[in-house]
N, CA, C and O of each residue as an XYZ file, in Angstrom:
572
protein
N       2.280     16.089     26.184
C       2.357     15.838     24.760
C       1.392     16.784     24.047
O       0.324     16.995     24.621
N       1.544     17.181     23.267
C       1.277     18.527     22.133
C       0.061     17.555     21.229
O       0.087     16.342     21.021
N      -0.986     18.584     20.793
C      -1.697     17.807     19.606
C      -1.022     17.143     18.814
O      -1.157     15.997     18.385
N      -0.139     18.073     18.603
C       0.739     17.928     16.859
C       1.203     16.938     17.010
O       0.949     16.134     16.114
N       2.329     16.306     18.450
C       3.042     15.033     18.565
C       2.076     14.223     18.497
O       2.253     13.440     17.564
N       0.570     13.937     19.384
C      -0.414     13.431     19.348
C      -0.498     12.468     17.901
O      -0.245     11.277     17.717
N      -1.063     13.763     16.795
C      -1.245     13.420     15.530
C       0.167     12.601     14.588
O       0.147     11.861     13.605
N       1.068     13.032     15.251
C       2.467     12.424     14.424
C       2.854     11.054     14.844
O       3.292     10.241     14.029
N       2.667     10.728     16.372
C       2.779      9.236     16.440
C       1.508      8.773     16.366
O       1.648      7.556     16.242
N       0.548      8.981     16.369
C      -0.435      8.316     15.613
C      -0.122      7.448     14.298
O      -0.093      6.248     14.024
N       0.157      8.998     13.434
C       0.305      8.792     11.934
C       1.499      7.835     11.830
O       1.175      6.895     11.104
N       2.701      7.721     12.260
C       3.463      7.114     12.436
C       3.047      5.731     12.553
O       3.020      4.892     11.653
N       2.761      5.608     13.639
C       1.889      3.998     14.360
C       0.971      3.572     13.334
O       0.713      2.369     13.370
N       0.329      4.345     12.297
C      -0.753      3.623     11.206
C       0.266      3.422     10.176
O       0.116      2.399      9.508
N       1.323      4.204      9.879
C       2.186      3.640      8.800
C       3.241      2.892      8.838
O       3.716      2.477      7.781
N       3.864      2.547     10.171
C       4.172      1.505     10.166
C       3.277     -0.099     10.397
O       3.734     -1.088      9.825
N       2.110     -0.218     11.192
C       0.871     -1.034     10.938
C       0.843     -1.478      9.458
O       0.896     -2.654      9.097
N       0.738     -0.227      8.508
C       0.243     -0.406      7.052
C       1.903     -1.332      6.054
O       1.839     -2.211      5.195
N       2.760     -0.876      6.454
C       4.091     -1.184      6.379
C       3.870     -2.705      6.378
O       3.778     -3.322      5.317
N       3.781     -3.334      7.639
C       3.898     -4.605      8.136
C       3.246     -5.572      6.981
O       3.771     -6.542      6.435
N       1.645     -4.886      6.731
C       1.000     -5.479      6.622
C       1.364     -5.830      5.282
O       1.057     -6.949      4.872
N       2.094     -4.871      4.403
C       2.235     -4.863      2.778
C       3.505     -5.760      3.329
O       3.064     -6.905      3.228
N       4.491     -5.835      3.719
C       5.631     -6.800      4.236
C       4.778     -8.413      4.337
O       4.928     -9.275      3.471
N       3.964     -8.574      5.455
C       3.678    -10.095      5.197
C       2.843    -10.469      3.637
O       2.587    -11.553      3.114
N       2.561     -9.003      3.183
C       1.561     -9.534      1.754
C       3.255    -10.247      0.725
O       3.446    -11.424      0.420
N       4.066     -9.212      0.469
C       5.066     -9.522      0.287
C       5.923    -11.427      0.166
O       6.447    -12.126     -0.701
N       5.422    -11.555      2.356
C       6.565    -12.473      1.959
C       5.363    -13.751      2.124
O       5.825    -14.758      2.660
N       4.185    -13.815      1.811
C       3.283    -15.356      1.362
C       3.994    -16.123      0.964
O       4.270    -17.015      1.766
N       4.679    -16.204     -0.475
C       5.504    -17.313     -0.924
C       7.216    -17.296      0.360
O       8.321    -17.353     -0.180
N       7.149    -17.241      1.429
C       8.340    -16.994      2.323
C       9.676    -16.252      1.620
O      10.809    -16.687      1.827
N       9.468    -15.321      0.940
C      10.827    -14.812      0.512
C      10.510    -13.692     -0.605
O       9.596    -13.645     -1.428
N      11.465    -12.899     -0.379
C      11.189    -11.336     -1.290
C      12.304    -11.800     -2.646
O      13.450    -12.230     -2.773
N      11.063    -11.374     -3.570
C      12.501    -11.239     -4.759
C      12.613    -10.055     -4.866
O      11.761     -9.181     -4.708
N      14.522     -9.919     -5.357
C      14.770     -8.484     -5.436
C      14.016     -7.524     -5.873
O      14.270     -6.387     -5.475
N      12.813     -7.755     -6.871
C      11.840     -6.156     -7.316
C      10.573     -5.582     -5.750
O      10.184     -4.437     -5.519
N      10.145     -7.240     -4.742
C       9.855     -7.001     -3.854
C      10.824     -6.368     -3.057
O      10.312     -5.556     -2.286
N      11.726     -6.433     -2.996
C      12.626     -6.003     -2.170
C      12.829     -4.752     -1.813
O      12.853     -4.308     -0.665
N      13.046     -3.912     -3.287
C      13.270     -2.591     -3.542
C      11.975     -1.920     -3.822
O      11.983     -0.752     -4.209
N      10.693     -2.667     -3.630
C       9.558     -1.833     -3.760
C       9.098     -1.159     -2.402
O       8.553     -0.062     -2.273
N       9.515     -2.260     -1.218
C       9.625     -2.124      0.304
C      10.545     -1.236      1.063
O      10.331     -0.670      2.135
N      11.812     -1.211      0.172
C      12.774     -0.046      0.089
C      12.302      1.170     -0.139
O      12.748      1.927      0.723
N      11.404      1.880     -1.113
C      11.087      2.606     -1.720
C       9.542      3.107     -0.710
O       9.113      4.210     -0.371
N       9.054      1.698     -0.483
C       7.928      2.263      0.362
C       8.404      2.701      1.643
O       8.240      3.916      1.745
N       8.888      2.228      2.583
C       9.573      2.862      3.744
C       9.755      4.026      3.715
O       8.981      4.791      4.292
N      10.917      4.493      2.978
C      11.144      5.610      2.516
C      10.037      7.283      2.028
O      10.386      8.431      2.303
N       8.681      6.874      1.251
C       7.419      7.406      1.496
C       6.564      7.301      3.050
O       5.808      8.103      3.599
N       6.938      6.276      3.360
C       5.907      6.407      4.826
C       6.805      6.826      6.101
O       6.435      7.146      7.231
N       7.761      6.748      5.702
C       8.599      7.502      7.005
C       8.996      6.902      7.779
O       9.003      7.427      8.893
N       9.658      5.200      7.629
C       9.794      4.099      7.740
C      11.164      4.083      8.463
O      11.966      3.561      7.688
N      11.904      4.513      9.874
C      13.530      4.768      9.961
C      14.019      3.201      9.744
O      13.409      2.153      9.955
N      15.173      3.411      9.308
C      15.987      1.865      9.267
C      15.909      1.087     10.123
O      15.813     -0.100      9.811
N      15.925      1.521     11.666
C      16.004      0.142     12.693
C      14.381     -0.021     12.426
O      14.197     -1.179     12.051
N      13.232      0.654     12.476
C      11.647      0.405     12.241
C      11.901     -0.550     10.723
O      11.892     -1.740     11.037
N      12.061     -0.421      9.620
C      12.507     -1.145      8.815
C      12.591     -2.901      9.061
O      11.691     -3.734      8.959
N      14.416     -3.121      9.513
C      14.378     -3.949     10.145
C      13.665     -4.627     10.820
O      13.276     -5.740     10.467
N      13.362     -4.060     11.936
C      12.119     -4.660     12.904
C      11.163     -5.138     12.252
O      10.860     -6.329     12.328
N      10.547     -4.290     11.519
C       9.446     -5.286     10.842
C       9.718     -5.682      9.544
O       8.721     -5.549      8.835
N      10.690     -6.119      8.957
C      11.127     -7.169      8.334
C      11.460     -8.163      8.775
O      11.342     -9.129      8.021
N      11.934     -8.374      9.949
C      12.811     -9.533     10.997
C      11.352    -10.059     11.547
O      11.211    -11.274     11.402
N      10.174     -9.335     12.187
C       8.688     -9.846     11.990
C       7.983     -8.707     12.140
O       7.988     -7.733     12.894
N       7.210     -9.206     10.964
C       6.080     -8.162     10.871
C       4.825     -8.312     11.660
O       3.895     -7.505     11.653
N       4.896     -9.595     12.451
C       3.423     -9.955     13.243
C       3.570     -9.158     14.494
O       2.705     -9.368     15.345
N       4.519     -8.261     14.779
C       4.576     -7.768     15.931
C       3.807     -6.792     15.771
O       3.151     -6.535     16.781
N       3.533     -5.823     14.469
C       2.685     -5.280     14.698
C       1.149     -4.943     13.778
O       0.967     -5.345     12.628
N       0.286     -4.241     14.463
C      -0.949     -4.694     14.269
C      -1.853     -4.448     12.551
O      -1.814     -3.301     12.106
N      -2.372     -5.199     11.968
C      -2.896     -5.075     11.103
C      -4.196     -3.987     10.925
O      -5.210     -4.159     11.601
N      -4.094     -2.884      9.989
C      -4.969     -1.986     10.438
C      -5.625     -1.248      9.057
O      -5.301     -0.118      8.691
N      -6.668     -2.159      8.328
C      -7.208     -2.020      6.884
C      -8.029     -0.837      7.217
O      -8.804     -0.707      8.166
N      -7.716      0.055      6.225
C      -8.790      0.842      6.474
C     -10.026      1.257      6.594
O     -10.193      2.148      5.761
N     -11.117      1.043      7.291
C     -12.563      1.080      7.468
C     -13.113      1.757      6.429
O     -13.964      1.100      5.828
N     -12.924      2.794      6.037
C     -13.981      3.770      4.824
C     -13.253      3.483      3.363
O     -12.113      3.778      3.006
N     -14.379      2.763      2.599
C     -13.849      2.784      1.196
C     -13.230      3.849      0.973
O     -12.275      3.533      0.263
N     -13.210      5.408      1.249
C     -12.685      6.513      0.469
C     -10.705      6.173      1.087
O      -9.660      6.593      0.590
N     -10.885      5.462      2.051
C      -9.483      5.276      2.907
C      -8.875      4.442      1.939
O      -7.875      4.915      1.399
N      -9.235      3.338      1.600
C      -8.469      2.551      0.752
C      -8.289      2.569     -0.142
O      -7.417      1.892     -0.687
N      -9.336      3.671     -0.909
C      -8.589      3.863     -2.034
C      -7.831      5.269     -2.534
O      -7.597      5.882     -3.575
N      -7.625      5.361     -1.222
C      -6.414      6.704     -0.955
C      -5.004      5.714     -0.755
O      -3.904      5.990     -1.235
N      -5.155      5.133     -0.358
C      -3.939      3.927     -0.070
C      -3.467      3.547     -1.345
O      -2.286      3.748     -1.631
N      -4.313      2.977     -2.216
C      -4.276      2.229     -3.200
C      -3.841      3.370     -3.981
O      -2.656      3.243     -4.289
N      -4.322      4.347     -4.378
C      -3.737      5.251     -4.971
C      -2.648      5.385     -4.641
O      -1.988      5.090     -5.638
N      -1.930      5.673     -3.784
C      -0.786      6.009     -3.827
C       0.185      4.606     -3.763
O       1.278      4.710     -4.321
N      -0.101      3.475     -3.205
C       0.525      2.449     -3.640
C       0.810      2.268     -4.919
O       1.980      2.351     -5.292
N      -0.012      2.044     -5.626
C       0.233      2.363     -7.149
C       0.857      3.050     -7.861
O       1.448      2.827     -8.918
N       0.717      3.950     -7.240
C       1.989      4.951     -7.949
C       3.055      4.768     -7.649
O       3.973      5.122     -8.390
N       3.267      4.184     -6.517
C       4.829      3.646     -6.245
C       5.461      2.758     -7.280
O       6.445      3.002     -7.978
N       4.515      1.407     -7.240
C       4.978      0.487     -8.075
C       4.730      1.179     -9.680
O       5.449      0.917    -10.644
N       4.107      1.670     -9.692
C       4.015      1.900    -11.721
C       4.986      2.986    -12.075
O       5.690      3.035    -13.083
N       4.923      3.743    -11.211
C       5.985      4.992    -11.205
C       7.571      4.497    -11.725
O       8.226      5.061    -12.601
N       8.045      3.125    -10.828
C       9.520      3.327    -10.353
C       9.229      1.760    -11.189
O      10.096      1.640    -12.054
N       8.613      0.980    -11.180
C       8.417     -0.012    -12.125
C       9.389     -0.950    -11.323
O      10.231     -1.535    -12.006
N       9.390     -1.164    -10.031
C      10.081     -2.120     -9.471
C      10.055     -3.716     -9.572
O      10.915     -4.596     -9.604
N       8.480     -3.665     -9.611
C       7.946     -5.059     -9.847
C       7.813     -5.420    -10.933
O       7.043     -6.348    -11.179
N       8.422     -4.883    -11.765
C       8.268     -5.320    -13.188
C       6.992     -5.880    -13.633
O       6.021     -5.124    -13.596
N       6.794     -7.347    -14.142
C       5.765     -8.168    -14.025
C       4.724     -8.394    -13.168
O       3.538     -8.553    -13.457
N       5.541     -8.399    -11.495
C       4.992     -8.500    -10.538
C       3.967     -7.793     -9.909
O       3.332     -8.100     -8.900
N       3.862     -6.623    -10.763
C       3.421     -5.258    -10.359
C       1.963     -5.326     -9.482
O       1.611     -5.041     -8.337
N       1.397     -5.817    -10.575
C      -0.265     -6.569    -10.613
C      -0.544     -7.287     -9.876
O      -1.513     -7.126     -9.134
N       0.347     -8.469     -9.850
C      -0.190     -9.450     -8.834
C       0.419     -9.117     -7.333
O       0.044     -9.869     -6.433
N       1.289     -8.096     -7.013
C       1.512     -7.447     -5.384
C       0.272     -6.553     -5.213
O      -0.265     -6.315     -4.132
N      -0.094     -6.116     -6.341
C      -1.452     -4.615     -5.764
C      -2.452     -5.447     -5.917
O      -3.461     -4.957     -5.410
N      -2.689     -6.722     -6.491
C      -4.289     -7.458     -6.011
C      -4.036     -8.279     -4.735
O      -4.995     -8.609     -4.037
N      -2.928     -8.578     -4.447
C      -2.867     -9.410     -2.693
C      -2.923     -7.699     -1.801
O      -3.426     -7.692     -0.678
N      -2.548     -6.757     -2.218
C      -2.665     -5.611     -1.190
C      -4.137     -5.469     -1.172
O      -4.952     -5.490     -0.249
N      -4.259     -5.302     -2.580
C      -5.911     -4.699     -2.380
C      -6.878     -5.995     -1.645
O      -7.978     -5.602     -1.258
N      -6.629     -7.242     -1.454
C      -7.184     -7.640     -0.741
C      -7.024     -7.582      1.232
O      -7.794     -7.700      2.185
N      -5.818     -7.376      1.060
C      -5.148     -6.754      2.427
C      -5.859     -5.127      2.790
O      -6.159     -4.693      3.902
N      -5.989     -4.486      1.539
C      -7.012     -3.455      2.170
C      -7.914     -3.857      2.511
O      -8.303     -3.388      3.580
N      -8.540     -4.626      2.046
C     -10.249     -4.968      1.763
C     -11.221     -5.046      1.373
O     -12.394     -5.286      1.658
N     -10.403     -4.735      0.426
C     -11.638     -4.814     -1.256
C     -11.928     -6.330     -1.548
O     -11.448     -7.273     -0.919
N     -12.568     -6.384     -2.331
C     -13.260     -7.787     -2.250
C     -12.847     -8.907     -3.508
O     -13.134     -8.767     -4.697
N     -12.111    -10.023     -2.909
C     -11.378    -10.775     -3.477
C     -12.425    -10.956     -5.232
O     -11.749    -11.225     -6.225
N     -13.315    -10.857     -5.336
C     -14.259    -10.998     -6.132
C     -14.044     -9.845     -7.548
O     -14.122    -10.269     -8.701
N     -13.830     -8.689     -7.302
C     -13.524     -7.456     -8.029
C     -12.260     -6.547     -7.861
O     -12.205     -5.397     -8.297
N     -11.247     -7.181     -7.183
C      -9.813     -6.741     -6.647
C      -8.855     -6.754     -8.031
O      -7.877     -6.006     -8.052
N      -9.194     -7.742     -9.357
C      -8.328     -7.720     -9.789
C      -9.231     -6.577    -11.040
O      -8.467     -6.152    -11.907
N     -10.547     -6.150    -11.150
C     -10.580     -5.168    -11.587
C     -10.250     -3.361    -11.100
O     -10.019     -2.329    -11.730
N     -10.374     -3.683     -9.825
C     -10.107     -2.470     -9.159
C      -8.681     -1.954     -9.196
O      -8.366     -0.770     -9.315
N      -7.513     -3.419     -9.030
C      -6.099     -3.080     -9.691
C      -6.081     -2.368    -10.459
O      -5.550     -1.257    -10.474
N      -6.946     -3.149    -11.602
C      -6.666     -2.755    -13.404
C      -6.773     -1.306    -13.522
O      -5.870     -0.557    -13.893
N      -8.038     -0.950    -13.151
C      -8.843      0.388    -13.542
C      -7.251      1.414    -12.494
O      -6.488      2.220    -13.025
N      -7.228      0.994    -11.052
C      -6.306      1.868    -10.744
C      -5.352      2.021    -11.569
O      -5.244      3.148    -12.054
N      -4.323      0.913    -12.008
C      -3.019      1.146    -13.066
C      -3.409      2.074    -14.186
O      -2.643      2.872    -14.727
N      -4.856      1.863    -14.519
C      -4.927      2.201    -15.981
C      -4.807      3.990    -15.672
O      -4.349      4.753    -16.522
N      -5.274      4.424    -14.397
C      -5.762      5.915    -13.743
C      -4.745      6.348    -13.849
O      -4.476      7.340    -14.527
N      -3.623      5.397    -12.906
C      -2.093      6.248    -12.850
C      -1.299      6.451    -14.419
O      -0.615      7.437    -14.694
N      -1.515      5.487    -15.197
C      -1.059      5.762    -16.130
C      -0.904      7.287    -16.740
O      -0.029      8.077    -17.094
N      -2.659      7.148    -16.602
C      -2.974      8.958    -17.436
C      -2.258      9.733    -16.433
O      -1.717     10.748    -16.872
N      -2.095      9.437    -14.886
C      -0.924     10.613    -14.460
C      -2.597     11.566    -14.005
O      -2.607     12.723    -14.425
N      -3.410     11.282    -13.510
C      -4.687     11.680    -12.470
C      -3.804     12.131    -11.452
O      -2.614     11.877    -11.264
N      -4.577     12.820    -10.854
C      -4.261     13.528     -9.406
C      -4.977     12.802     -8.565
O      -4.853     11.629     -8.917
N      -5.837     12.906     -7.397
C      -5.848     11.903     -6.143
C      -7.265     12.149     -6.212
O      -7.957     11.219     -5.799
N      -7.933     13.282     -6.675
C      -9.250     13.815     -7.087
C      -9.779     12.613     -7.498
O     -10.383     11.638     -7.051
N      -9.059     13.311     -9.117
C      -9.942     12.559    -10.115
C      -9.707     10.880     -9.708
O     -10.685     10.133     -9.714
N      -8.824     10.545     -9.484
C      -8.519      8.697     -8.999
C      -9.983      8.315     -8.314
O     -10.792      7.554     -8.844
N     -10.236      9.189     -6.643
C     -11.160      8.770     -6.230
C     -12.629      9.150     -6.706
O     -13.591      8.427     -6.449
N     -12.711     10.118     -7.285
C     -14.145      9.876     -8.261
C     -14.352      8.958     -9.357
O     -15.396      8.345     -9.578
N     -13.152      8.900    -10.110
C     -13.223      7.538    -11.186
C     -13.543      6.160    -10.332
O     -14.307      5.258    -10.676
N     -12.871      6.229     -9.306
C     -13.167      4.727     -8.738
C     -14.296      4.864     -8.157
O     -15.215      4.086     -8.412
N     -14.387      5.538     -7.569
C     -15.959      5.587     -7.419
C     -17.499      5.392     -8.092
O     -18.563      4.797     -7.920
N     -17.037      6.032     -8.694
C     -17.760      6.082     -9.985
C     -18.197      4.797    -10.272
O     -19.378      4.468    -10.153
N     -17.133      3.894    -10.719
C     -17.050      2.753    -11.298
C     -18.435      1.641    -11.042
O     -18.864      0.909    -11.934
N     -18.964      1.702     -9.726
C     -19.949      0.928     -9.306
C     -21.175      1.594     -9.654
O     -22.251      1.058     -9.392
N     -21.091      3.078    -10.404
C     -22.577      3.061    -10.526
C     -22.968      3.152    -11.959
O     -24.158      3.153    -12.276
């Protein structure tokens, strides 16, 4: 096996992990409504998600492993781009907010300041930031 394959099922194996994990955030109340539905659609599709992998971890997601990212700069590389999914394509309509504060606690930000860390993210993507400025603004934010 080649570095490169090395690095690709790796990357693979963390995005489907990360997949799962936004899937059980998903189905807490036991069931997707259609804007969950098509936001999971849409995410697959960015992480490189094939249809039977799909399936599989929709049919259960406990099969595979939960894997938050250790370095604040990780999660809120995640979060960034989660966000842009949902605000971008506006799947969740309403929902938008309250799926990215159960994620962001699924990252691991702290149930305590999760629903400001949402906010400030939505408010970032709005202006249409690049991935830079996102993680210095959030950064920022605590000092």
């Amino acid at each position: 096996m080649s570095f490169s394959d090395l690095f690709d099922s790796e990357f693979k194996l963390r995005n489907k992990g990360h997949f799962a994990s936004i899937v059980r955030v998903a189905l807490t109340d036991g069931k997707f409504s259609p804007e969950e539905k098509a936001f999971l659609d849409k995410l697959a599709l960015r992480l490189e998600i094939s249809a039977v992998e799909y399936e599989e971890i929709l049919e259960n997601p406990l099969n595979y492993p939960i894997n938050p990212p250790y370095l604040h700069e990780q999660r809120l590389e995640r979060l960034y781009d989660l966000a842009r999914i949902v605000h971008v394509d506006h799947h969740l309509g309403d929902q938008q907010e309250m799926l990215l504060r159960k994620i962001g606690v699924a990252l691991g930000f702290n149930t305590d300041n999760v629903n400001y860390i949402v906010d400030k993210a939505l408010k970032l993507v709005d202006k249409e930031v690049d991935s830079d400025t996102f993680l210095e603004e959030m950064q920022n934010m605590h000092k």
